[in-house]
N, C-alpha and C positions, 0 to 999 in steps of 0.2 A: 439119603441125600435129597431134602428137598428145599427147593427156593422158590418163596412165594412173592408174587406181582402183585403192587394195588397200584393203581387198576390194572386188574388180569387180563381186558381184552381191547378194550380202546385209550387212546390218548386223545384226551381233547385239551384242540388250542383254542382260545376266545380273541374275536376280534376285536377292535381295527387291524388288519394287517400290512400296515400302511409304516409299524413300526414294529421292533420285535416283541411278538408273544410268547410266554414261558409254561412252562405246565409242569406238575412233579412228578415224579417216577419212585415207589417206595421200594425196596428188595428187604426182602426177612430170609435169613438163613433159619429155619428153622431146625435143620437137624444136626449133628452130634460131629459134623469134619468139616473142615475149613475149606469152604469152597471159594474158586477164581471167577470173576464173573467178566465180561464182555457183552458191550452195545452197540448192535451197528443198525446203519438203515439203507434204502432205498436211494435216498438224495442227501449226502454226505455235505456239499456243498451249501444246502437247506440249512440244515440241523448244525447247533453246536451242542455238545452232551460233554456236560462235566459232571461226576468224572465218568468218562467212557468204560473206564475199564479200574478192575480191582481185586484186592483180597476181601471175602467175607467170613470174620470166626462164626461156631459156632452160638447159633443162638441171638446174633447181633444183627442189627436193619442200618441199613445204610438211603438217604436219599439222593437222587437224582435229578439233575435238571435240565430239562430239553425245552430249547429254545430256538425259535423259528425264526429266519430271518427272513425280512422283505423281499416281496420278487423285485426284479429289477423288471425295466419298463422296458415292452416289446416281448419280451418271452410267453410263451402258452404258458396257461395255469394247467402242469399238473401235479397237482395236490391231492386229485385221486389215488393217485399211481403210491404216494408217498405209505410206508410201512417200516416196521423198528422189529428186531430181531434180538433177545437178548440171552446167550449164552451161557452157561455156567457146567464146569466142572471139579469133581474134589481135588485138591492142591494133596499130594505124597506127602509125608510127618518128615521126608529128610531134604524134599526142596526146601532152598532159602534165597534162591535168586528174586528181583524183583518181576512184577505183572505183563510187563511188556518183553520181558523173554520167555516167560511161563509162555504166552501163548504163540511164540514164536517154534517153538517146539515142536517134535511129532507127538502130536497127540491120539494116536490111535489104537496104542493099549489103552488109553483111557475112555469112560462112556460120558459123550460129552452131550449136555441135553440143552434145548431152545426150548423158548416159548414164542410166539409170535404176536407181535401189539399192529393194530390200526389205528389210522390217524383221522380225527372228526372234526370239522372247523367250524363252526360258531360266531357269526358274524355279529348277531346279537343274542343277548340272556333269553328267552325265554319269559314274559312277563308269568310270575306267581298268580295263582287266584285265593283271592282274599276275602273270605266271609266277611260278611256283612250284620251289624247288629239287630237289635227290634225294629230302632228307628232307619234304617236304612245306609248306616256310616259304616265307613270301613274300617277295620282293627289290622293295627299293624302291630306287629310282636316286637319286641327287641332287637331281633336281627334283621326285619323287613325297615326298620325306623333308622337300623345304622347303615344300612344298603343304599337309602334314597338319601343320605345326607352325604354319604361318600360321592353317588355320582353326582349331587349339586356340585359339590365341591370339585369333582375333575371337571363338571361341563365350565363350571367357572375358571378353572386356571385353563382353559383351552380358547375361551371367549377371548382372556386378556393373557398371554403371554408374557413369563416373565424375560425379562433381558436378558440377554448374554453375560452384561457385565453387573449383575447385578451382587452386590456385599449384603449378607445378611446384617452386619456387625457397624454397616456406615449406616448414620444416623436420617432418617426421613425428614427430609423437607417440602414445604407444603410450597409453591407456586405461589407468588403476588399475583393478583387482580391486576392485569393492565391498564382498566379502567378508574380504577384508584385513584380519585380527588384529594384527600387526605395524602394517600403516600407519596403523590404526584408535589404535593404543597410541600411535605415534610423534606422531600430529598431536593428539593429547590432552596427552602430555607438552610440547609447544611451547606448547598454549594455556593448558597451568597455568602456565608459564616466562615467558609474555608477561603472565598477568596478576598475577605474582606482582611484574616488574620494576616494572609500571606500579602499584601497589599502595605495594610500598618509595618510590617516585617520591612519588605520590601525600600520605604520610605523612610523606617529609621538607621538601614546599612547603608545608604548614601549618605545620609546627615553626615552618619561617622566618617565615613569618606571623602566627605567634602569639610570636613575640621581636621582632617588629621592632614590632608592637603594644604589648607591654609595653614595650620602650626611650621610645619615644614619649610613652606616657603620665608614665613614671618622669620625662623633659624637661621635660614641663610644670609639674610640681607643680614650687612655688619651695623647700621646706624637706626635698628629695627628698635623700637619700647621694648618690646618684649628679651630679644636682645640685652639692654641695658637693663632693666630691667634684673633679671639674674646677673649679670658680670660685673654690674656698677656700684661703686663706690656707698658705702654706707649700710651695706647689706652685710649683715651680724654674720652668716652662715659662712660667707666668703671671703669676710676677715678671718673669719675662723679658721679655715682653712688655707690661706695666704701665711695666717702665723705657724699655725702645724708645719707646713711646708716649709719657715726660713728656718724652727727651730730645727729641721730634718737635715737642713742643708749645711747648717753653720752656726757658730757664735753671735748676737746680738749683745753691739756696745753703742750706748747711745745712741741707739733707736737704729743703728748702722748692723746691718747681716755682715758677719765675717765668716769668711770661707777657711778651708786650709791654705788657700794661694793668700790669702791678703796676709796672716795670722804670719808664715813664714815670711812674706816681705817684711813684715814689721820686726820681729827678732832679728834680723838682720842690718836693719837700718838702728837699731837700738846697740846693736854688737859694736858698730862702725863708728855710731859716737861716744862709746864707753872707752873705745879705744883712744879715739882722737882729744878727750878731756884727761885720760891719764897722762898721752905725751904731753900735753901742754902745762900741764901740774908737773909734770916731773922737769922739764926745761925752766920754768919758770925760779923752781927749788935750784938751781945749777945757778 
C-alpha cells in the first residue's frame, strides 16, 4: 500500500498574490488495493482543494488542485504557519458506501498513513541564466522564447484592461477623428440634403392642401363654373346618365317619361271614354 506525492515535500505557490494562485498536487496509487485518500491543511479558510477527498484504484494517479485565496486587508501574514497533510488508507473489497462516510468511520482497525507537504511562496520567478555565444548574444531555447512572449503578453493585458462588458463576437469599431475636415464637411453636406428633401416634401403637402381646400369650397357654392360645369346641360356623360335613369324609372312616349302612376291614369281615362262612345252609339241606334 503505497501512495506517492509529486511533489513529495513542498508546495509552491507563485505570485502575485493579490489574486488567486493555483498549484498541482499529483497522487499515484501505486500498489495492488484500492486506497481512500484525504487532504487537509493548517488554514482551511486559505485553501480550496478540489477534490479534497477520494477513491484511488489500483495503479491509477489522480490530480489535484490547490488554490490560495487572497489575504484579506488588515489581517497578519501567516503563510509561514500554512502546511497540507494528506492521508490515505486501503478501502475493504466489501465497502461500497461513498468517501465522505468512508472517512467518517472508526478507522482504527485500519493502518491509516500521512505524509506531510509545506508551503513556499514565490513572489517572483527566479530569472534563468542564459549562456551566451562567441559574440557575446544571448540564446534562448524554445521554452525560454515561449516564457518571455507569454509574459509580454500578460504584462500587456494588465497595462490595458479589458472591459467588463466586453463581446468577443461584436464587431470592432474604429473611433472618427474629431478633427476631421472632410467628415466635418461630409456630415453637413447630408444634413443640408435631408433638410432640403424634407423642406420640398414639406411645400408639396400644403400645395395639396391648399387645392384640395379650394376644390371643396368651389363644390359648395351652387352658381360655381365648376359646379356647372359637371351638372350642366350639354355634357354627354350626364345625359347619359339622366337617360339610364328615366329609362330605370318609366316608359318614354314622346319624349315624355311615364311612370306607373301616369300609365294607370291613362287606362282609365281611356276606359271612361270607351264607355261613354258606346252609350252614345247605342242611344243614337234606338
Amino acid at each position: 500500500m503505497t501512495l506517492e506525492l509529486i511533489p513529495n515535500s513542498d508546495l509552491v505557490f507563485k505570485g502575485p498574490f493579490t489574486a488567486v494562485s493555483i498549484t498541482a498536487l499529483k497522487l499515484s496509487n501505486s500498489g495492488s488495493e484500492r486506497l481512500a485518500y484525504k487532504i487537509k491543511t493548517t488554514a482551511p479558510k486559505r485553501y480550496c482543494v478540489k477534490p479534497n477527498s477520494g477513491f484511488l484504484d489500483a495503479h491509477a494517479t489522480t490530480n489535484i488542485q490547490v488554490m490560495l485565496q487572497p489575504q484579506a486587508a488588515g489581517q497578519p501574514d501567516d503563510r509561514t504557519k500554512h502546511k497540507f497533510m494528506v492521508q490515505w488508507v486501503a478501502v475493504p473489497n466489501s465497502y461500497a458506501d461513498d468517501v465522505d462516510n468512508f472517512w467518517k468511520q472508526d478507522l482504527k482497525n485500519l493502518s491509516v498513513q500521512d505524509s506531510k507537504l509545506k508551503c513556499l511562496f514565490s513572489d517572483e520567478q527566479p530569472a534563468a541564466v542564459v549562456p551566451s555565444d562567441s559574440h557575446g548574444h544571448r540564446e534562448l531555447d524554445a521554452t525560454d522564447s515561449t516564457n518571455v512572449i507569454d509574459n509580454n503578453a500578460q504584462q500587456q493585458q494588465a497595462a490595458s484592461p479589458m472591459p467588463t462588458n466586453f463581446n468577443p463576437r461584436s464587431p470592432i469599431t474604429t473611433p472618427r477623428p474629431a478633427n476631421s475636415f472632410q467628415t466635418q464637411v461630409q456630415d453637413r453636406q447630408q444634413d443640408v440634403t435631408d433638410d432640403s428633401s424634407k423642406s420640398r416634401l414639406k411645400q408639396e403637402i400644403d400645395r395639396l392642401k391648399d387645392e384640395n381646400e379650394t376644390l371643396k369650397e368651389q363644390l359648395k357654392q351652387p352658381d360655381s363654373g365648376v359646379r356647372q360645369r359637371v351638372l350642366g346641360a350639354g355634357n354627354p356623360v350626364v345625359d347619359r346618365l339622366k337617360s339610364n335613369q328615366q329609362q330605370q324609372n318609366g316608359l318614354v312616349l314622346f319624349g315624355i317619361a311615364l311612370n306607373e302612376q301616369l300609365v294607370l291614369v291613362a287606362f282609365v281615362i281611356a276606359l271612361l271614354f270607351g264607355f261613354s262612345l258606346g252609350y252614345f252609339l247605342f242611344s243614337c241606334s234606338n
